[in-house]
C-alpha positions, 0 to 999 in steps of 0.5 A: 512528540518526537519523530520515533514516538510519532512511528511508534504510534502509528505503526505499532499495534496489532491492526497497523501491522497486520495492514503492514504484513497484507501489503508484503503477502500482496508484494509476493503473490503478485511476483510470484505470478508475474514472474512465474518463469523466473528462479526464487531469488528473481520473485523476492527480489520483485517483491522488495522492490514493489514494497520499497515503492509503497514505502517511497509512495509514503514517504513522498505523501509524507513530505506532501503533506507536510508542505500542505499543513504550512498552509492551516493555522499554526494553533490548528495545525499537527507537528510535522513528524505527524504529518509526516508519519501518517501521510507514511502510512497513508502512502504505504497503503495506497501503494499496496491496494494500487498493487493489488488492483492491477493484480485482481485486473491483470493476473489470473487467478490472483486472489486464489478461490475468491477471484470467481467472486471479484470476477462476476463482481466485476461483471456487474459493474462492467455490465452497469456502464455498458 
């Protein structure tokens, strides 16, 4: 399969870009908290630089993985345009709930009316290892 069919595959579709679309909301609400002080094109322009490194996140998971499926057999082994587009996807995703852990843990009042619920979830847990 060819690079193009391979992002296709794994990008397209409904849920794929819904994911896509919560990691730029995520982006956004967390520069528009931190940078609360700052004028509009200031918060943009964090946001794009926090997608673009759940996209470099991915593209370096890409590569890894590539380099890790050198070491399966060659008859169980997938071409590498899909290693590399899921390890892309992976990637991206990572970025974006690394991104959103720090928000929910440093910025107040990030997820809206649901912080109250992860905040006593959080309670209990710190409440567990105490």
């Amino acid at each position: 399969m060819s690079m193009e069919s391979e992002v296709k595959a794994k990008f397209g579709g409904f849920w794929n870009s819904l994911v896509i679309v919560l990691i730029i909301i995520i982006c956004l609400r967390f520069s528009s908290l931190a940078l609360a002080e700052e004028d509009l094109g200031e918060r943009v322009l964090c946001s794009l630089h926090l997608f673009l490194s759940c996209i470099g996140a991915g593209i370096v998971l890409g590569i890894l993985r590539i380099f890790l499926s050198f070491s399966n057999d060659t008859y169980t082994r997938a071409p590498a345009s899909a290693n590399f587009t899921s390890g892309l996807r992976y990637g991206i995703v990572a970025g974006g709930i690394l991104i959103l852990i720090v928000g929910i843990l440093q910025l107040d009042n990030f997820l809206g009316p649901l912080q109250v619920v992860v905040d006593a979830l959080f309670g209990k847990l710190y409440a567990l290892f105490d």
